[in-house]
C-alpha positions in Angstrom: 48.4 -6.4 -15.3 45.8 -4.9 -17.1 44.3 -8.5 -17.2 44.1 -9.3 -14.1 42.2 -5.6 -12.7 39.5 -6.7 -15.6 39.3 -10.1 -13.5 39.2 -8.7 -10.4 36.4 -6.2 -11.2 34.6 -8.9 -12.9 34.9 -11.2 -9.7 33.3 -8.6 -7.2 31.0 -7.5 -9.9 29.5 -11.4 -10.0 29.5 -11.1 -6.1 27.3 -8.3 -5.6 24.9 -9.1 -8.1 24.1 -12.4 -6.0 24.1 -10.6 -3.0 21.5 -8.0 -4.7 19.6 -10.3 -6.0 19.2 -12.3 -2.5 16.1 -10.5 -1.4 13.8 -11.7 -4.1 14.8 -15.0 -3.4 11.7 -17.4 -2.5 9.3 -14.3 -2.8 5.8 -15.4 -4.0 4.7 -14.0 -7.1 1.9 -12.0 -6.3 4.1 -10.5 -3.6 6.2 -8.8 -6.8 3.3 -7.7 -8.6 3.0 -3.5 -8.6 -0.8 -3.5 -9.0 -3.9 -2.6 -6.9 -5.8 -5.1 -6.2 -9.6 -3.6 -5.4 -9.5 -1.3 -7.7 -11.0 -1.5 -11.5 -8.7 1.9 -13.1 -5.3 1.4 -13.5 -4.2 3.7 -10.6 -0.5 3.8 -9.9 0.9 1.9 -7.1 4.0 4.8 -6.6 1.0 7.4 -4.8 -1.5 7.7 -6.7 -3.1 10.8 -7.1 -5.3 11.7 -4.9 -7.9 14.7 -3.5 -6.8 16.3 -0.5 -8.3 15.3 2.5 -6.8 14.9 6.3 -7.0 11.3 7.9 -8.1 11.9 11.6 -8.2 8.2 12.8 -8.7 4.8 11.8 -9.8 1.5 13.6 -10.4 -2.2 12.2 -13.3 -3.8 13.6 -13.6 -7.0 12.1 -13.3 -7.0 8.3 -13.2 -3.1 8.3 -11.6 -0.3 8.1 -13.5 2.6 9.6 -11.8 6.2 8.6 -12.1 9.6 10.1 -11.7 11.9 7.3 -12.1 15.7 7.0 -12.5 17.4 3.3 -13.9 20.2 1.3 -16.9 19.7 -0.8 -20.5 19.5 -0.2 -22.1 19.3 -3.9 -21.3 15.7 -5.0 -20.3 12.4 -3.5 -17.2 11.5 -2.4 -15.5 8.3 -3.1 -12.5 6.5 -0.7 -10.8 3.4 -1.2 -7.9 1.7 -0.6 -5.0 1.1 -2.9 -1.6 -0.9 -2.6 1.2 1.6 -2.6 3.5 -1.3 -3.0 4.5 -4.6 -3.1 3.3 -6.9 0.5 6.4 -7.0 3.2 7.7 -10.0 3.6 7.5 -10.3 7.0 6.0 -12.0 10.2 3.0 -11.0 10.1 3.4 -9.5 6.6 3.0 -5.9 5.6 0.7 -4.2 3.4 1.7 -0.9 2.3 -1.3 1.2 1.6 -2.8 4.3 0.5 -6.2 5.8 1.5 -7.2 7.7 -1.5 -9.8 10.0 -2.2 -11.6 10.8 -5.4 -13.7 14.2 -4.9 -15.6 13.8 -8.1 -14.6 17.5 -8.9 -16.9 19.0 -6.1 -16.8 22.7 -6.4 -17.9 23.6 -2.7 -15.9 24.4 0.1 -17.8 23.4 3.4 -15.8 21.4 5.5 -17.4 17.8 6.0 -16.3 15.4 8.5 -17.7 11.8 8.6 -16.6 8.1 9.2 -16.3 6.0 6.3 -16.4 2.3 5.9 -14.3 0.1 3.5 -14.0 -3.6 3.3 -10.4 -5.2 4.3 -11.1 -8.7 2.5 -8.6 -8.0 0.0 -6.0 -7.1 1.6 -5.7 -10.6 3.7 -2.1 -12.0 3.2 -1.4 -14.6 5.7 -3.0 -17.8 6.3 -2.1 -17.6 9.9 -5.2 -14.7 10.5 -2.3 -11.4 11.1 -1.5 -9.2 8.5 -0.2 -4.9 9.4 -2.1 -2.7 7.2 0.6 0.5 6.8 -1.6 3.4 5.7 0.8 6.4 5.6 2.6 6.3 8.7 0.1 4.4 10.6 0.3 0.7 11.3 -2.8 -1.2 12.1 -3.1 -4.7 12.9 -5.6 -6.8 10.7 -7.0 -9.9 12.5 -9.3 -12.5 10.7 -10.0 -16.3 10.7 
């Protein structure tokens, strides 16, 4: 008796490993890989840290990303850049899951500055068909390029 539970266990065990394991199935490699891919330090792609700031609006316009940010500072510059939060959706068009982050450089003041920053989208192509959904937070843009 005892026996056959083991071998019944052991059966749906088998089963829903397979199952599991179905969604990485024909996945390209670089669509498993955890790391960032325009950035030089080793930032992790589960949030990395960032400085505060508040994202106001964003628009593509060609091979850009322009961003509406408001922060605190004033004294020093301020650096933003995109970084992969995870690995690309597999999907049609495919997903990029992204984090604007913000590097304040340690700026001690506190005026409020508001400005329109620019950052290049090249790297974050991932279809050959010219359609990839940039995912920044909870905002979905649509990426179009030739």
């Amino acid at each position: 008796m005892l026996g056959k539970e083991f071998g019944l266990l052991l059966f749906w065990l088998t089963i829903s490993t397979l199952f599991a394991c179905q969604g990485l199935r024909g996945l390209p490699d670089e669509a498993l890989e955890r790391t960032p891919r325009d950035t030089e330090e080793d930032l992790s792609s589960e949030s990395a840290s960032t400085d505060p700031f508040t994202l106001i609006n964003a628009e593509i316009k060609e091979d850009s990303i322009f961003v509406e940010v408001q922060y605190s500072g004033g004294c020093a510059d301020h650096d933003f850049r995109l970084i992969e939060q995870a690995p690309m959706v597999r999907s049609m068009p495919p997903k990029r899951l992204l984090q604007l982050y913000h590097e304040s450089n340690d700026d001690p003041c506190r005026a409020l500055i508001q400005e329109v920053r620019s950052i290049d989208l090249k790297p974050f192509r991932a279809s050959p068909h010219g359609l990839t959904i940039l995912r920044i937070d909870s905002l979905e843009l649509m990426y179009r390029y030739d």
